[in-house]
C-alpha positions in Angstrom: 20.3 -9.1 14.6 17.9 -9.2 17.8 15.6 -12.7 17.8 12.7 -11.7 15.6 9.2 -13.6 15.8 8.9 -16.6 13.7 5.7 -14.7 12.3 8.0 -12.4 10.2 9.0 -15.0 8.2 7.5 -16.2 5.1 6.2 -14.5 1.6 5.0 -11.5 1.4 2.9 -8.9 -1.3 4.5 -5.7 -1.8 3.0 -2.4 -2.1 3.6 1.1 -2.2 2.7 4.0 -0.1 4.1 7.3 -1.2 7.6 6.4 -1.7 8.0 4.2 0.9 7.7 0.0 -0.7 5.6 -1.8 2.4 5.3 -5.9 2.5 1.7 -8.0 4.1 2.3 -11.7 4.4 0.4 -13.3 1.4 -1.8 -15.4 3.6 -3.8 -12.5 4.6 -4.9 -10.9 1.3 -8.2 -11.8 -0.5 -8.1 -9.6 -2.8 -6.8 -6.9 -4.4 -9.4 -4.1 -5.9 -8.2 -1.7 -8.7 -9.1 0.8 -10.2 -10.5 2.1 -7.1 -14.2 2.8 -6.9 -15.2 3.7 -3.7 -18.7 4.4 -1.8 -19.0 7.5 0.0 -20.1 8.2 3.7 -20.8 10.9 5.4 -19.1 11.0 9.4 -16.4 8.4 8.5 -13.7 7.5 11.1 -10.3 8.9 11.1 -8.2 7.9 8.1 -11.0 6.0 6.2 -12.0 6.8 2.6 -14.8 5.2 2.3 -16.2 1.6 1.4 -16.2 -0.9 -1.3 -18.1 -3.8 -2.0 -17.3 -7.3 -1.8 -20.1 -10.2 -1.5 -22.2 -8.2 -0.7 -20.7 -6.7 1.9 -19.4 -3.0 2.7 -15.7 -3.6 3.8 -14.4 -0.2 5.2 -11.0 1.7 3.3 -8.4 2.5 5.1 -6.3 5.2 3.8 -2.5 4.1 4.8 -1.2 7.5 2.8 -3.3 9.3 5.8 -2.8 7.3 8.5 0.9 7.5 8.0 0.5 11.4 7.4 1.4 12.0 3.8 -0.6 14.2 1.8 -3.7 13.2 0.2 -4.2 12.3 -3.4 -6.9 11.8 -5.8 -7.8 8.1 -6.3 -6.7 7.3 -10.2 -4.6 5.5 -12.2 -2.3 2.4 -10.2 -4.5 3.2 -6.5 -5.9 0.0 -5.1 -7.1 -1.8 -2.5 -6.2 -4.5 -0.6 -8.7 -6.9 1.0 -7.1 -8.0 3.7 -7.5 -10.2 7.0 -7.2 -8.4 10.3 -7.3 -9.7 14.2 -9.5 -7.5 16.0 -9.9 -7.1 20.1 -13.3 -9.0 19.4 -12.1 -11.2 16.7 -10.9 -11.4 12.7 -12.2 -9.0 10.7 -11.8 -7.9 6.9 -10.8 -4.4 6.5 -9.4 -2.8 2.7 -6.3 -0.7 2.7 -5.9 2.0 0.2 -2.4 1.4 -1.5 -0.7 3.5 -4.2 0.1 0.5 -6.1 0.9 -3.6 -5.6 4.7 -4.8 -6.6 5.7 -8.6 -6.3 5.6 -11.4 -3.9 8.7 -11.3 -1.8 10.4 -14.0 0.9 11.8 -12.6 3.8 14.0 -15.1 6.1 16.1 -14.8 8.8 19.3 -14.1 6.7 17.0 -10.6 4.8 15.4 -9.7 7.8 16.4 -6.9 10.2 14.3 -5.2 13.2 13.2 -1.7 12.4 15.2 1.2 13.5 13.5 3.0 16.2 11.4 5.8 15.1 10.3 7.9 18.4 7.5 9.9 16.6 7.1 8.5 13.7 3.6 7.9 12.4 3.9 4.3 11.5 6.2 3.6 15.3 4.8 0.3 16.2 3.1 -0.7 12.9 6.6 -2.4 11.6 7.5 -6.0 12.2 10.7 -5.2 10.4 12.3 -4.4 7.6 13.5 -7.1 4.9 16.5 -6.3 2.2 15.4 -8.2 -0.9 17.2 -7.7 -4.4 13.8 -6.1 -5.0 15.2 -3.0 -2.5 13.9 -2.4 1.0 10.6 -3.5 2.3 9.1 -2.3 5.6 6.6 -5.2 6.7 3.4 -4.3 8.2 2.0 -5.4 11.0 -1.5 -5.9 10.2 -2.6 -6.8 13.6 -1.2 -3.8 15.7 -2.9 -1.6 12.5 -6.5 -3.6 13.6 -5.7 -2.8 17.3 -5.3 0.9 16.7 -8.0 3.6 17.5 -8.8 4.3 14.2 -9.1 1.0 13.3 -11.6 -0.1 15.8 -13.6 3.1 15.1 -13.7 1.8 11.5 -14.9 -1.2 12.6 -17.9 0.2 14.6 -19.1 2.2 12.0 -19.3 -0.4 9.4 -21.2 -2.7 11.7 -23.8 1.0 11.8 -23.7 1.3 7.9 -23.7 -2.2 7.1 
């Protein structure tokens, strides 16, 4: 195995997207919303579903079943979303990710951790941190931070600061 960052390490919450099982370390979740109620907007970024509300303030959705182009599907029954910490160009920022449902807490170490297999062309190329075999199966980790960084992501941003 290549050196991986030390970052990788540590426990993370898994969650599914399509059929593809996806890991966030734990530290950066404040919550998890379900059943998924969702405010509307009209002229929403790329990939973003809408917003929910949480202390009084609008965090944006992110729709990871878009943004990693599978089809779309209603919001029902196991969706949720994750309230989760991201580092922005201009600083942290709290952004919600629509999931197809939240599995288990899972620690990844250097002896279950493996770099991710290139994927030229692949939606999610440069998202991954990794991938982690746990008894639980495969989990592809998340990069939360290059996800923030990405167009979308920063469009998002703007346009909540506009809807507040």
């Amino acid at each position: 195995m290549e050196s991986t960052s030390y970052r990788t390490f540590g426990r993370y919450l898994t969650f599914r997207v399509g059929l593809e099982e996806y890991g966030i370390g734990v530290h950066r979740v404040l919550e998890i919303i379900g059943p998924v109620v969702m405010e509307e907007a009209s002229h929403l970024p790329p990939h973003t579903r809408g917003t929910v509300r949480l202390q009084n303030r609008a965090i944006p959705v992110f729709d990871l079943r878009s943004r990693f182009g599978l089809e779309a599907v209603e919001t029902g029954i196991g969706k949720c979303v994750l309230i989760v910490r991201v580092k922005g160009w201009d600083g942290p920022f709290w952004m919600g990710l629509l999931v197809d449902g939240v599995g288990t807490v899972v620690q990844v170490n250097e002896l279950n951790l493996e770099k991710t297999p290139a994927m030229e062309g692949d939606s999610r190329e440069g998202l991954l941190l990794g991938l982690a075999r746990c008894p639980e199966g495969v989990v592809l980790l998340l990069d939360l931070d290059q996800l923030a960084h990405s167009e979308e992501a920063e469009e998002m941003k703007e346009w909540s600061a506009l809807a507040g």
